[in-house]
Chimera marker file (.cmm) of the C-alpha trace (Angstrom):
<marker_set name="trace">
<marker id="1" x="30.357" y="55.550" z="-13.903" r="1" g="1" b="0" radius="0.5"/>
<marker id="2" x="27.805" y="52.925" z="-14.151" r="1" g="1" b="0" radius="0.5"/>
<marker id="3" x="27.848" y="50.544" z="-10.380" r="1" g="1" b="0" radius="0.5"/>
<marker id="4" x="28.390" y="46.636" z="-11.193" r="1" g="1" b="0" radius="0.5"/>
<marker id="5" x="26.158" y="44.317" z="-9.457" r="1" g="1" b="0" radius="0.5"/>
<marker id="6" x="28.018" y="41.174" z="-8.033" r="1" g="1" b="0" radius="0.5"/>
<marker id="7" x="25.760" y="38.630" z="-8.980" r="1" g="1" b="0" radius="0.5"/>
<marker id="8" x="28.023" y="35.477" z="-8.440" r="1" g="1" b="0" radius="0.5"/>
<marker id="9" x="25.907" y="32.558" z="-6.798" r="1" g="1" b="0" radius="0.5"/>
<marker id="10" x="23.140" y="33.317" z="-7.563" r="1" g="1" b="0" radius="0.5"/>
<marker id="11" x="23.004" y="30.072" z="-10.115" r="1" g="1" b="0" radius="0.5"/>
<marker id="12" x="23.542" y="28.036" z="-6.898" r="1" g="1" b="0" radius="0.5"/>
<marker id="13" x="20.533" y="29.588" z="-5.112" r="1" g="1" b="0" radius="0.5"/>
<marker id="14" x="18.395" y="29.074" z="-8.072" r="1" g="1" b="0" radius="0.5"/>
<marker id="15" x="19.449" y="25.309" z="-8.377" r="1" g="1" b="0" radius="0.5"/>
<marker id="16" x="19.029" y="25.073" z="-4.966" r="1" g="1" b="0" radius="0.5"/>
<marker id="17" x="15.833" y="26.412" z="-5.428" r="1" g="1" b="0" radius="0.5"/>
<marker id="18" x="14.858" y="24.265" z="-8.494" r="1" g="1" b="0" radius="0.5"/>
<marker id="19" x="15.829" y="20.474" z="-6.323" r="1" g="1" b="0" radius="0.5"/>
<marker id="20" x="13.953" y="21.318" z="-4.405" r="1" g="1" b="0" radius="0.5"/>
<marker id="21" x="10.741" y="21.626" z="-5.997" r="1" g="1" b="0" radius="0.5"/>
<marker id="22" x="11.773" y="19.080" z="-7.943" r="1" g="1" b="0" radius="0.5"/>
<marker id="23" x="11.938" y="16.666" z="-4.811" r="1" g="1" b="0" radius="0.5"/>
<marker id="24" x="8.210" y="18.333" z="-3.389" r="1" g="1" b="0" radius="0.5"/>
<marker id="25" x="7.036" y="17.248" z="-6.509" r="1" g="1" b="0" radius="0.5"/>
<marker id="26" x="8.144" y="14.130" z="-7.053" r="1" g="1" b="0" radius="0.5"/>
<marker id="27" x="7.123" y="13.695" z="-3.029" r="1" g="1" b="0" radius="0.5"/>
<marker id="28" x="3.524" y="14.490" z="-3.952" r="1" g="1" b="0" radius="0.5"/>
<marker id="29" x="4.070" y="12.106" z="-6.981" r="1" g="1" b="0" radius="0.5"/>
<marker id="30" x="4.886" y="9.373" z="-4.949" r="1" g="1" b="0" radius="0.5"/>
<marker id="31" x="2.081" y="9.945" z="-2.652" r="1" g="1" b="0" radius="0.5"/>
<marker id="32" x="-0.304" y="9.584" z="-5.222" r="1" g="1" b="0" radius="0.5"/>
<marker id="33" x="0.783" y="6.348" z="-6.255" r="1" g="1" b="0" radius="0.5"/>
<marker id="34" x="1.152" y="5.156" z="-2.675" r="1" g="1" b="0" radius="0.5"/>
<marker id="35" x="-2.663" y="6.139" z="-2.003" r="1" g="1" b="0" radius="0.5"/>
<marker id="36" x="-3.803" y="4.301" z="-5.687" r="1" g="1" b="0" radius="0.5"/>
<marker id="37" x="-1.509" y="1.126" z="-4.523" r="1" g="1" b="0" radius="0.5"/>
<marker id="38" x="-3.105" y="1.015" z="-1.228" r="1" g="1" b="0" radius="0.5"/>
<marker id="39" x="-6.628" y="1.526" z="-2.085" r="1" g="1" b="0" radius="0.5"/>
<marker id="40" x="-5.671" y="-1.272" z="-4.833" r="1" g="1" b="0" radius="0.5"/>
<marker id="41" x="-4.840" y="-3.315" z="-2.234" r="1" g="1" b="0" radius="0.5"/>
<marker id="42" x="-7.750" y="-2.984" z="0.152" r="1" g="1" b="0" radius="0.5"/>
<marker id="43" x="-10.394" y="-3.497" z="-2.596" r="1" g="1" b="0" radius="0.5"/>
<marker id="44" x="-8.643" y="-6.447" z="-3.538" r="1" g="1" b="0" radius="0.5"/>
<marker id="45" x="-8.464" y="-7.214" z="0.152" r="1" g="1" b="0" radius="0.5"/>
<marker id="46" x="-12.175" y="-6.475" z="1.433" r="1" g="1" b="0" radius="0.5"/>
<marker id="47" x="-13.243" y="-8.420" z="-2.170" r="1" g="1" b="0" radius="0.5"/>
<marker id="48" x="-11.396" y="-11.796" z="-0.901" r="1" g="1" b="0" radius="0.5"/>
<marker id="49" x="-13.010" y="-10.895" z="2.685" r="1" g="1" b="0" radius="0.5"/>
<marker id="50" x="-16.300" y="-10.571" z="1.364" r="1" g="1" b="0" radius="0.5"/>
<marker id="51" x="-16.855" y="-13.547" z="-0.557" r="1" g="1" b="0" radius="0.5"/>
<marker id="52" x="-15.180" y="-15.439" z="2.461" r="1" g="1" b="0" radius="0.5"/>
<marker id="53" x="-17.550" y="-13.819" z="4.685" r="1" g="1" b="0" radius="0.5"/>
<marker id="54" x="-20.610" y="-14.894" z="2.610" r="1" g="1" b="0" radius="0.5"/>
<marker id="55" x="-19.387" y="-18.736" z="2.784" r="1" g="1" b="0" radius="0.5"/>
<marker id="56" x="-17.889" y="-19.137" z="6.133" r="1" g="1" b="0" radius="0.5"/>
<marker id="57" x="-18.532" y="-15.990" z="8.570" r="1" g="1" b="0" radius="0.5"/>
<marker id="58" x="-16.616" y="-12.992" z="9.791" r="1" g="1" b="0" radius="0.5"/>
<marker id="59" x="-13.976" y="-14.607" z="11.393" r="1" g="1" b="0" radius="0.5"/>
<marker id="60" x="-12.658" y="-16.510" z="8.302" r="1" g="1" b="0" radius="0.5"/>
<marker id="61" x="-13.491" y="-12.734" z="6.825" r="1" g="1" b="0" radius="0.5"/>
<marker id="62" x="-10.667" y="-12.067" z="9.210" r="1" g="1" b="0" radius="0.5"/>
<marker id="63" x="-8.218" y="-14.265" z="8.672" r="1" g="1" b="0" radius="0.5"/>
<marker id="64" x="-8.751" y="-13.068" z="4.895" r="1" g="1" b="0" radius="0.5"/>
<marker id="65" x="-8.133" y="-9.739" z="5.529" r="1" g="1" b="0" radius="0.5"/>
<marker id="66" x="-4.810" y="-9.893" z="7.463" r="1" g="1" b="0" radius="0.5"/>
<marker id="67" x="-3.531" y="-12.676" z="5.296" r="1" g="1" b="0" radius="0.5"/>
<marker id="68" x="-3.814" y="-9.675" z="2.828" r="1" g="1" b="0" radius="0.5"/>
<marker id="69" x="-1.922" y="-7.375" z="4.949" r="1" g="1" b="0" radius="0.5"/>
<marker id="70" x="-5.073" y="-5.244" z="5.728" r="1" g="1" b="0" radius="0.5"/>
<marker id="71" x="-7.487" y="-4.423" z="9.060" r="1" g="1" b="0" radius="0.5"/>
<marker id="72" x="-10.878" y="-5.830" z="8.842" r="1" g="1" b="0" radius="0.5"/>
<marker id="73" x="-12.919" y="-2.620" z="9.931" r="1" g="1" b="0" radius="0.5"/>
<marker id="74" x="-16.372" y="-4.037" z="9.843" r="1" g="1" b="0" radius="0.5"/>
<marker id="75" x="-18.091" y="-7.132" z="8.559" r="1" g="1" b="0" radius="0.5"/>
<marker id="76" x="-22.246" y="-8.029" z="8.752" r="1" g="1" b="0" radius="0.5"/>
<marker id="77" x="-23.701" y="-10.697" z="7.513" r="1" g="1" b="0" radius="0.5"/>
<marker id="78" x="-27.286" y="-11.021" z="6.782" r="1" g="1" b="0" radius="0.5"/>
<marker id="79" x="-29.033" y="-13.850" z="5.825" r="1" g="1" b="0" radius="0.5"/>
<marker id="80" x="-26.447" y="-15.205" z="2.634" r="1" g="1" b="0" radius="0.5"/>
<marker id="81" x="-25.429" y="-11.572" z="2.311" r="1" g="1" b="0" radius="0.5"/>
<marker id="82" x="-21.856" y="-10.279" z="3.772" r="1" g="1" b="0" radius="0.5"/>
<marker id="83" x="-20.595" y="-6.623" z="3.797" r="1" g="1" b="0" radius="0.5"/>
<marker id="84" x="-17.279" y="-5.768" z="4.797" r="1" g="1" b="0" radius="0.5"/>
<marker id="85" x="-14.852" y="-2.585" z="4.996" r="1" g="1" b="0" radius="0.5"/>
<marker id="86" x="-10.987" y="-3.151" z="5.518" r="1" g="1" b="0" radius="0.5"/>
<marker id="87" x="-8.132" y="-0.555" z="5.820" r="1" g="1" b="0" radius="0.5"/>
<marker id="88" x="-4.813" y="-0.242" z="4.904" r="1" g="1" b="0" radius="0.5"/>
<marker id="89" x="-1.853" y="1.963" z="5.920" r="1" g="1" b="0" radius="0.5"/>
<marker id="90" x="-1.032" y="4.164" z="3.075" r="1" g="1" b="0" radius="0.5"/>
<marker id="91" x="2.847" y="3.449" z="3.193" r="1" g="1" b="0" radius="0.5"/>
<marker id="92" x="3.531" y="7.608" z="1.332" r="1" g="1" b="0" radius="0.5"/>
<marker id="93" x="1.562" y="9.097" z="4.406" r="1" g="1" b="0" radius="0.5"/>
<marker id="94" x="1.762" y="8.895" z="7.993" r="1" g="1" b="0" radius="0.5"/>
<marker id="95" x="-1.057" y="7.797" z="9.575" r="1" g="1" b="0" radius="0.5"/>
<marker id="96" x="-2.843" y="7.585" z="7.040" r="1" g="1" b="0" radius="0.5"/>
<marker id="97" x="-5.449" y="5.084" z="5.662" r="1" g="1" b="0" radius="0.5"/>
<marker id="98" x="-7.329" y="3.846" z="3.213" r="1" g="1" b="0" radius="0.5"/>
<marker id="99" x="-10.474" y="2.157" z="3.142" r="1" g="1" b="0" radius="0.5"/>
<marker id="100" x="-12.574" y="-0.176" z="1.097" r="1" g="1" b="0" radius="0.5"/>
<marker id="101" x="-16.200" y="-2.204" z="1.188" r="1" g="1" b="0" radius="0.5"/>
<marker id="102" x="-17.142" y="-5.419" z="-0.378" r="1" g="1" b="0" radius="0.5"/>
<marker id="103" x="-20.686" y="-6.513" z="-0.933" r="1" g="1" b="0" radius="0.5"/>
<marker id="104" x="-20.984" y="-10.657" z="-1.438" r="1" g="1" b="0" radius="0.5"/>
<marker id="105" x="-23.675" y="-12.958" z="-1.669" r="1" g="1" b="0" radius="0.5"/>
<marker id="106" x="-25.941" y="-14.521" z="-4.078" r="1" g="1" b="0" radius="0.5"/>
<marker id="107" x="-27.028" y="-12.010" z="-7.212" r="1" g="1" b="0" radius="0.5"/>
<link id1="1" id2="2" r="1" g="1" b="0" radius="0.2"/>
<link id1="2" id2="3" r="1" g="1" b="0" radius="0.2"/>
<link id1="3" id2="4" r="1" g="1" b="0" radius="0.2"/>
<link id1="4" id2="5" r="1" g="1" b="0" radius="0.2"/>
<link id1="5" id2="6" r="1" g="1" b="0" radius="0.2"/>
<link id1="6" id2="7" r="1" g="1" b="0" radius="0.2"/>
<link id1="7" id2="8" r="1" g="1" b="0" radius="0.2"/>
<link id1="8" id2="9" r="1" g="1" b="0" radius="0.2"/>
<link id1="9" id2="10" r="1" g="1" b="0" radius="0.2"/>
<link id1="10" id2="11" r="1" g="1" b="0" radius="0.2"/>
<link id1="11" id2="12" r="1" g="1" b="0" radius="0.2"/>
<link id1="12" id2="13" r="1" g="1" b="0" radius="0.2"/>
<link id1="13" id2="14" r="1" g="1" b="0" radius="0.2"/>
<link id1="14" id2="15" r="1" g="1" b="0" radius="0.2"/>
<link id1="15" id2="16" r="1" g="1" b="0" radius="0.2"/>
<link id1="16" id2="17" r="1" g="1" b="0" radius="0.2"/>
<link id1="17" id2="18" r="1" g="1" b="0" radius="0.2"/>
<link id1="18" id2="19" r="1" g="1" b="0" radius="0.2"/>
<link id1="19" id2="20" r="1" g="1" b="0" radius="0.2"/>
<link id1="20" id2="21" r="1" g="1" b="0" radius="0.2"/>
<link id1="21" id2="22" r="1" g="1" b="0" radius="0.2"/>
<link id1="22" id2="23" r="1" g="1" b="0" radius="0.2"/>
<link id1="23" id2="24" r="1" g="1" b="0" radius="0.2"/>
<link id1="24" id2="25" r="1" g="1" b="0" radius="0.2"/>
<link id1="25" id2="26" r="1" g="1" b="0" radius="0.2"/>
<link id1="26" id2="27" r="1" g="1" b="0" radius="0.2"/>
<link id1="27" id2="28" r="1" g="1" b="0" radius="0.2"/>
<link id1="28" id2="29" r="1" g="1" b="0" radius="0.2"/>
<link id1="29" id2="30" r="1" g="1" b="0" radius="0.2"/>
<link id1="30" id2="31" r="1" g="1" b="0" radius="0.2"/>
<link id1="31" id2="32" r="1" g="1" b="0" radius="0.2"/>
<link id1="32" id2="33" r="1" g="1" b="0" radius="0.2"/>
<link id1="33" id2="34" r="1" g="1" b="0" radius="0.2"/>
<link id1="34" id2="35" r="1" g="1" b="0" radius="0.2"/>
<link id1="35" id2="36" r="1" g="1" b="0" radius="0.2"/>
<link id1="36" id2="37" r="1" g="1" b="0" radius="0.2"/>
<link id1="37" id2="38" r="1" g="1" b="0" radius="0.2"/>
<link id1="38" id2="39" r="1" g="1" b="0" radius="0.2"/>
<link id1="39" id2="40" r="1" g="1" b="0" radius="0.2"/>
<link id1="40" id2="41" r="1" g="1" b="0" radius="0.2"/>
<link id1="41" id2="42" r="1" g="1" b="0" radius="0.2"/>
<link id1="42" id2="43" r="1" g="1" b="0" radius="0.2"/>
<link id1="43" id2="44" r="1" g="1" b="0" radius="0.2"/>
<link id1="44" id2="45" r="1" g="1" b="0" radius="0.2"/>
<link id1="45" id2="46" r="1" g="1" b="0" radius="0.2"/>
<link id1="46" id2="47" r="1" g="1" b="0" radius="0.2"/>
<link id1="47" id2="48" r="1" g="1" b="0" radius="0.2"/>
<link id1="48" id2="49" r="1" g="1" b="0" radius="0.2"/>
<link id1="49" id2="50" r="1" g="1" b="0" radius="0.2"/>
<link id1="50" id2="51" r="1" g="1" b="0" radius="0.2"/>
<link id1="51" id2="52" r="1" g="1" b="0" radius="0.2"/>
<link id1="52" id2="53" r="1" g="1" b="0" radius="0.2"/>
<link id1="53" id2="54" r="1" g="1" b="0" radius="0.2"/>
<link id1="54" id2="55" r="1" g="1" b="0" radius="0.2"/>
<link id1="55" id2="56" r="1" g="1" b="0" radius="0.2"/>
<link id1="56" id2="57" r="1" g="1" b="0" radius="0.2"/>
<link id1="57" id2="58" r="1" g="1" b="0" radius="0.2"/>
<link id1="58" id2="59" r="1" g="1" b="0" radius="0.2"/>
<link id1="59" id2="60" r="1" g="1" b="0" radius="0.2"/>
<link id1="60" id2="61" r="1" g="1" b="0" radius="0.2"/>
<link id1="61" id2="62" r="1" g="1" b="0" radius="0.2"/>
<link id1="62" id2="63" r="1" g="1" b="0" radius="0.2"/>
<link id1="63" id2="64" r="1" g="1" b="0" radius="0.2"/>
<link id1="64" id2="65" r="1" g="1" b="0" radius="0.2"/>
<link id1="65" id2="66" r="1" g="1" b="0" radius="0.2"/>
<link id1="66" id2="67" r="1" g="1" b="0" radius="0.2"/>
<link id1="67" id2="68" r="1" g="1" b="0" radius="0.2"/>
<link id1="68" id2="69" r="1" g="1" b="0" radius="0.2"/>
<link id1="69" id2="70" r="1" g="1" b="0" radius="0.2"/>
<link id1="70" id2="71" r="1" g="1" b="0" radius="0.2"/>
<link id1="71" id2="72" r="1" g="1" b="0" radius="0.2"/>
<link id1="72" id2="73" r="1" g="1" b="0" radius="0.2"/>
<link id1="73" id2="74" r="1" g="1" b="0" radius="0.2"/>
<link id1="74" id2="75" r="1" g="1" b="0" radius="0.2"/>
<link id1="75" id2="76" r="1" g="1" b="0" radius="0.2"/>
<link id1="76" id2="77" r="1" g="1" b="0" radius="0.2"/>
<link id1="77" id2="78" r="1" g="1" b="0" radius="0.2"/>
<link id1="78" id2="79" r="1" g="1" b="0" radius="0.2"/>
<link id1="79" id2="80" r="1" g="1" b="0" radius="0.2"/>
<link id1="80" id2="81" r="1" g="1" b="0" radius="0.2"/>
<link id1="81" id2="82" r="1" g="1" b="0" radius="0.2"/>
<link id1="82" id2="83" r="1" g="1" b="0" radius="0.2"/>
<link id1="83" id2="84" r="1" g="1" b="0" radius="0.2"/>
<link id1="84" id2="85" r="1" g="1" b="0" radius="0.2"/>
<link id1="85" id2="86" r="1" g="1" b="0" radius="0.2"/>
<link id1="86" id2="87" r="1" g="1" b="0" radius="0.2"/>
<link id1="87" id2="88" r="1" g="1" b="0" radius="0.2"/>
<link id1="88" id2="89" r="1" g="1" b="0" radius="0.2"/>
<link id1="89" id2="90" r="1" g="1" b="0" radius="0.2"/>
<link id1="90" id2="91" r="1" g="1" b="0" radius="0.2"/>
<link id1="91" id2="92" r="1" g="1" b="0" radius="0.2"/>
<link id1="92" id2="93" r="1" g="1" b="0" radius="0.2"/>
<link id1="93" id2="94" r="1" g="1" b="0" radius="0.2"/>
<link id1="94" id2="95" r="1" g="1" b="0" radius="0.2"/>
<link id1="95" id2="96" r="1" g="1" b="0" radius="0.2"/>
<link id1="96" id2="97" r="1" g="1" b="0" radius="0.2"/>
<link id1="97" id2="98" r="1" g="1" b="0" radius="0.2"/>
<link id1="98" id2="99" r="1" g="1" b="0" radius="0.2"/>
<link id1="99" id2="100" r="1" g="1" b="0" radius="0.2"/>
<link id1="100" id2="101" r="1" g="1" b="0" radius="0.2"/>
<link id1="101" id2="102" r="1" g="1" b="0" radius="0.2"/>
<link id1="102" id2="103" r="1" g="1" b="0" radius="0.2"/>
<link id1="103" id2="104" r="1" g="1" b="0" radius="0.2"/>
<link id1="104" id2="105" r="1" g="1" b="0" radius="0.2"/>
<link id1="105" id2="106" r="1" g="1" b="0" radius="0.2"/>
<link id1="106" id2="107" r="1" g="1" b="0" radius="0.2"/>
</marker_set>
């Protein structure tokens, strides 16, 4: 006489099993965006900074930045040239950051 396997459940473990890849991946999909947003963001960010560093200095530079919700890293100006480099919190990531450099001045 042939045994019979009991095989009840085992559609629950492989739903189980199923959410949750389903949440890892949309996890890592919504980390990806987060990082694009952010480094959106802080170009935007250290663009504004830059051409506000050109005109008035680093400190206005500054101001720009965390008016834009981002960390002015560094900022040099030379001559009617200004460089900058901001950072942002990626909001997906714990403690992480992204960071972005602006070039201004006169072409």
């Amino acid at each position: 006489m042939a045994e019979r396997r009991d095989e009840a459940g085992a559609t629950t473990i492989v739903v189980l099993a199923l959410a949750f890849a389903l949440v890892l991946v949309a996890w890592g999909a919504g980390s990806v965006v987060g990082t694009v947003v952010a480094h959106r963001a802080a170009q935007n960010a250290a663009d504004l900074a830059a051409l506000a560093a050109a005109q008035d200095g680093c400190s206005i530079a500054a101001e720009v930045a965390a008016a834009n919700n981002v960390r002015l890293v560094s900022c040099q100006v030379e001559g009617a040239d200004a460089l900058v480099e901001v950072a942002v919190a990626v909001p997906t990531a714990m403690g992480r950051e992204v960071r972005a450099r602006a070039r201004a001045g006169p072409s």
